[in-house]
C-alpha positions as CSV (number, residue, x, y, z in Angstrom):
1,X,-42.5,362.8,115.5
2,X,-41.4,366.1,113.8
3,X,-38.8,364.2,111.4
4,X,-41.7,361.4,110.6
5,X,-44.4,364.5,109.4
6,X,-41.3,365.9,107.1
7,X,-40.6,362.7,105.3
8,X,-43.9,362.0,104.9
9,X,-45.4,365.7,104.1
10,X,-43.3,366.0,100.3
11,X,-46.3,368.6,99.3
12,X,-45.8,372.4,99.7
13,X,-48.3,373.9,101.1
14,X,-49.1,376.6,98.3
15,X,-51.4,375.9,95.1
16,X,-49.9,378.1,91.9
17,X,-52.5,378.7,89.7
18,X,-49.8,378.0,86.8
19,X,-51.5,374.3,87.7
20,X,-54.8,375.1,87.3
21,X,-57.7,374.9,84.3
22,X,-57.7,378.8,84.3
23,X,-61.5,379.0,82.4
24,X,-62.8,376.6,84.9
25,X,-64.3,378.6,88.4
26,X,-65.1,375.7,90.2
27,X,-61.0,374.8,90.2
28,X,-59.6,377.7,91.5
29,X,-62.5,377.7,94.3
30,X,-61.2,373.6,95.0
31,X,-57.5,375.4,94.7
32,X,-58.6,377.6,97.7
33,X,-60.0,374.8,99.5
34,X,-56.7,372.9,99.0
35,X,-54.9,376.0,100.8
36,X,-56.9,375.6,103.4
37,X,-57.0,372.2,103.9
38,X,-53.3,371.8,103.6
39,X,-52.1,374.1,105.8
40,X,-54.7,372.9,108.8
41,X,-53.5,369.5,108.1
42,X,-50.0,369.3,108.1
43,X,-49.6,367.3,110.9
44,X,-52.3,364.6,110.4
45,X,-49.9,362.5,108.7
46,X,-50.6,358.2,109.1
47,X,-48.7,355.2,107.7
48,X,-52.1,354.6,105.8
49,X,-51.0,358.4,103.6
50,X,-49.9,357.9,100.3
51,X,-46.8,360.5,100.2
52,X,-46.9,360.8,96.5
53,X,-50.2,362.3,96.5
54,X,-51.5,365.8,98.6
55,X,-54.3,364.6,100.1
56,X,-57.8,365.8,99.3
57,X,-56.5,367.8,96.5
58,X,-58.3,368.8,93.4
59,X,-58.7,365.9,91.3
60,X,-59.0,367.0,87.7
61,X,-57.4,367.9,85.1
62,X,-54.3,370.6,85.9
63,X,-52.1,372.5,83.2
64,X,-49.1,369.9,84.2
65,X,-49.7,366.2,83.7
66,X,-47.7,363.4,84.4
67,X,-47.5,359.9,82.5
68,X,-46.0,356.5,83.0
69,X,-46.0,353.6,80.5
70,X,-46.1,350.1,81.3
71,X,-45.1,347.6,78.0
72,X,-45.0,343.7,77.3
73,X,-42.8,342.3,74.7
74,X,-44.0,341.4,71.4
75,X,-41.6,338.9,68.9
76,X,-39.0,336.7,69.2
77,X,-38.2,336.4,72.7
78,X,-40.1,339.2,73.6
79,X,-37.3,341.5,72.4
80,X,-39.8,344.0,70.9
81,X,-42.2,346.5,73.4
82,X,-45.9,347.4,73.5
83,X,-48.3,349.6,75.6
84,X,-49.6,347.3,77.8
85,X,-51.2,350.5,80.4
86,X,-51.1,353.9,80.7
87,X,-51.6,356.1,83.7
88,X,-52.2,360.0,83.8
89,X,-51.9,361.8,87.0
90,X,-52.3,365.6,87.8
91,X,-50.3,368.4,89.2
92,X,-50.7,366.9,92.6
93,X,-50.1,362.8,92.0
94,X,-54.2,362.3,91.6
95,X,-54.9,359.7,89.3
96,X,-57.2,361.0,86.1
97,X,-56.2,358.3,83.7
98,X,-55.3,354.7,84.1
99,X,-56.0,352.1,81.3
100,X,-54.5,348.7,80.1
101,X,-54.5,347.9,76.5
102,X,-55.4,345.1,74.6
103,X,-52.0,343.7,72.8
104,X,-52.2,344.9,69.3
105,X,-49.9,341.7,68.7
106,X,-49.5,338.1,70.5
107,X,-47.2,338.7,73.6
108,X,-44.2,337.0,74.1
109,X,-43.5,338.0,77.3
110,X,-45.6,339.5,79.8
111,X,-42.6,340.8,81.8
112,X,-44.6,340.6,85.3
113,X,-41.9,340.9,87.8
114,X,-41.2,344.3,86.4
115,X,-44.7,345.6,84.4
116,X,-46.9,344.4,86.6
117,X,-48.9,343.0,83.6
118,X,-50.7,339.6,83.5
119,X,-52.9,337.9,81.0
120,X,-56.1,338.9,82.6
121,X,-55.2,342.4,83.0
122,X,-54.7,343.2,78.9
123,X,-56.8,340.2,77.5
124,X,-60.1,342.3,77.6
125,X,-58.3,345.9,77.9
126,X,-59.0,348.9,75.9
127,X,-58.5,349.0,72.1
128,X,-55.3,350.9,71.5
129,X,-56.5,353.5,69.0
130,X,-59.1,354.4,71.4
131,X,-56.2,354.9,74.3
132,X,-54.2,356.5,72.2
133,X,-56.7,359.4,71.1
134,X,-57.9,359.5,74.6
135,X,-54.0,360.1,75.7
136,X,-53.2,362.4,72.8
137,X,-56.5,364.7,73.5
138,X,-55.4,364.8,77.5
139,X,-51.8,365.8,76.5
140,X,-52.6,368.3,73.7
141,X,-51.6,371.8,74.9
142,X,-50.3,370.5,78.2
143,X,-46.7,370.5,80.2
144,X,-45.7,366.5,80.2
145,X,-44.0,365.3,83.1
146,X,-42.4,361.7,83.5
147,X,-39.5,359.9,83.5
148,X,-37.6,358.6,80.2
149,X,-41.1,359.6,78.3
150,X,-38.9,358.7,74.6
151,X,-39.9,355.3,75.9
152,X,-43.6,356.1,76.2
153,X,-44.2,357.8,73.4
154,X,-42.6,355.0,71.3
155,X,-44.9,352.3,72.2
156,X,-47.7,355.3,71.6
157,X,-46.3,356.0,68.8
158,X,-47.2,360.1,70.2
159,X,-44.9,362.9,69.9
160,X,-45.4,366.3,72.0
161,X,-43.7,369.8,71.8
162,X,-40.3,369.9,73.6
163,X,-40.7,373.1,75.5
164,X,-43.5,371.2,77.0
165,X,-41.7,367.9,78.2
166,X,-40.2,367.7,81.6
167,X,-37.8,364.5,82.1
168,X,-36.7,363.7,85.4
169,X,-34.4,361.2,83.5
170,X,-32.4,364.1,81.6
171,X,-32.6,367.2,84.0
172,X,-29.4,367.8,84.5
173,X,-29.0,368.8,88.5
174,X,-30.6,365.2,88.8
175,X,-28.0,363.8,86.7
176,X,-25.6,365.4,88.5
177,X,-26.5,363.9,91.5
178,X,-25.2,360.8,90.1
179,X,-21.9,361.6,88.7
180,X,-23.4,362.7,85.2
181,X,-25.1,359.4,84.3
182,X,-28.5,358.8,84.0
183,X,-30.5,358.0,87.5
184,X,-33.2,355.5,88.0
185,X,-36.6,357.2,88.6
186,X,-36.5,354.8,91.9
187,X,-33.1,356.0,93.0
188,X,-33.8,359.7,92.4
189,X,-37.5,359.1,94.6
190,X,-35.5,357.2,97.2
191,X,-33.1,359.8,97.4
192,X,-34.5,363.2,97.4
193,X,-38.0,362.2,98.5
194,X,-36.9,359.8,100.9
195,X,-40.0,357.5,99.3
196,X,-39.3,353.8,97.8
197,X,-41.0,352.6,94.6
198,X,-40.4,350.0,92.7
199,X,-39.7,347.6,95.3
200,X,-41.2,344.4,92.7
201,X,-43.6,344.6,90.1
202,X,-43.7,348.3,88.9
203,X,-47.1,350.6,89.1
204,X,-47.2,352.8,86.1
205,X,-49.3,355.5,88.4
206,X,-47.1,355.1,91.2
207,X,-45.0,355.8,88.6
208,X,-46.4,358.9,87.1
209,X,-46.7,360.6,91.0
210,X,-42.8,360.1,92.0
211,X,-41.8,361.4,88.5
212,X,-44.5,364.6,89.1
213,X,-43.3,365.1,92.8
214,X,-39.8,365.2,91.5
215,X,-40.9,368.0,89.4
216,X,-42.8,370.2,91.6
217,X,-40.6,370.0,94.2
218,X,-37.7,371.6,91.8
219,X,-40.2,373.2,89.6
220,X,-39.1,376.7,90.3
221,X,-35.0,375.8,89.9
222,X,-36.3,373.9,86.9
223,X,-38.1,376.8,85.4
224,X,-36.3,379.5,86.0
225,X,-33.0,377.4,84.2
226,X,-35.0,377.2,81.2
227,X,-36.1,380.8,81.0
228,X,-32.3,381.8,81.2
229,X,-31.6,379.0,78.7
230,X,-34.0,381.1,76.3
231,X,-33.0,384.1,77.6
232,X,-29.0,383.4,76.8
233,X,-29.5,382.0,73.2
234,X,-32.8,383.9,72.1
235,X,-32.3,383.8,68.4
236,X,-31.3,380.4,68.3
237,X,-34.3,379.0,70.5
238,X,-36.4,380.9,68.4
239,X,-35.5,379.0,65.2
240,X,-35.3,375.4,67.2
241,X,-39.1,376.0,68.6
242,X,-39.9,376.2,65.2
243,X,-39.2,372.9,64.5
244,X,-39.6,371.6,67.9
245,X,-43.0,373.5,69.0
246,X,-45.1,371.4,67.1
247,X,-48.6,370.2,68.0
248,X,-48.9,366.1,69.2
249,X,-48.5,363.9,66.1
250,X,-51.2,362.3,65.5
251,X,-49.7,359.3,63.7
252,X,-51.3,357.2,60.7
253,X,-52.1,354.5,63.3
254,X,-55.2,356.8,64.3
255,X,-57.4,355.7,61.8
């Protein structure tokens, strides 16, 4: 019984305020709550418990986000990708945005067995320029976490500060972990959450909580080897952030 709670329990028990809306009381009074809660309910764990998400958490918006595209392929053979759906989750793998999108082009190839996406799901979605605003006002000042996000922000044709990403598909203790190449998000959850996604059709929020859990659970390790990646080559970070430290880009797609 012990080893079941482990696997299933990925959460720590702790809330860092780091997460949290700082200007807002009513979250750090639901961050207390979630202290309490978590550490009286350790060992409640069911099959029913979705391991990606702490449960009864605070479910708004936190200073770390993570995202998760899902595309369909426009053109000749379908060669070509668009945002199909987009799903947001916070700090602790709550959903807080989760949209599909109308095709801004006829699809080619709907890509099921791997997006998830069907005809009904996108035929009467949400206009694109609306999901991208919506995306871009979420994301604006906020630490990004996902997995391969150059993908994502293609197909929203989004860019967001570098210091600010966090890519479970280029942090290099992950990659290590696989000989130096580049892991699948699914291996990488497998393996050090002991958690299996992506079994058939993808779920972009399902997603968005593996890549998120992968990042608080190292999120001190991960931290701490970027501060002494600053601190070693000061003067040169300082004049990279000045190109790289640059607010979203809100491209000419806006309208």
């Amino acid at each position: 019984m012990g080893k079941r709670t482990e696997k299933a329990t990925v959460w720590f028990d702790d809330v860092d305020d780091i997460y949290l809306e700082n200007d807002i009381k009513k979250d750090k009074e639901e961050a207390e709550m979630d202290r309490t809660h978590s550490n009286n309910n350790n060992n409640n764990i069911n099959d029913n418990v979705n391991p990606l998400v702490k449960q009864k958490s605070f479910t708004g918006l936190t200073r770390i986000i993570a995202m998760d595209c899902e595309m369909v392929g426009v053109g000749e053979g379908g060669s070509e990708s668009i945002l199909a759906r987009v799903s947001l989750v916070n700090r602790f793998g709550q959903c807080i945005y989760d949209k599909y999108v109308k095709p801004t082009e006829p699809v080619t190839d709907y890509r099921t067995f791997v997006s998830g996406i069907r005809p009904s799901d996108i035929e009467n979605g949400e206009d694109f320029k609306v999901v991208q605003k919506e995306v871009y006002d979420i994301l604006k000042n906020r630490t990004l976490v996902g997995h391969a996000l150059r993908n994502d922000f293609q197909v929203l044709y989004l860019e967001h500060p570098r210091r600010m990403i966090r890519d479970t598909s280029v942090y290099k203790p992950f990659k290590r972990m696989f000989n130096g190449n580049t892991p699948s998000l699914r291996r990488l959850t497998e393996r050090l959450l002991g958690v299996g996604i992506q079994s058939n059709e993808h779920s972009s929020v399902q997603d968005a909580q593996a890549a998120m859990r992968l990042y608080t659970m190292h999120r001190k390790e991960w931290e701490d080897s970027i501060g002494k990646k600053k601190f070693d080559v000061k003067g040169k970070r300082n004049s990279t952030n000045q190109k790289t430290d640059k607010p979203n880009k809100i491209p000419k797609t806006f309208g």
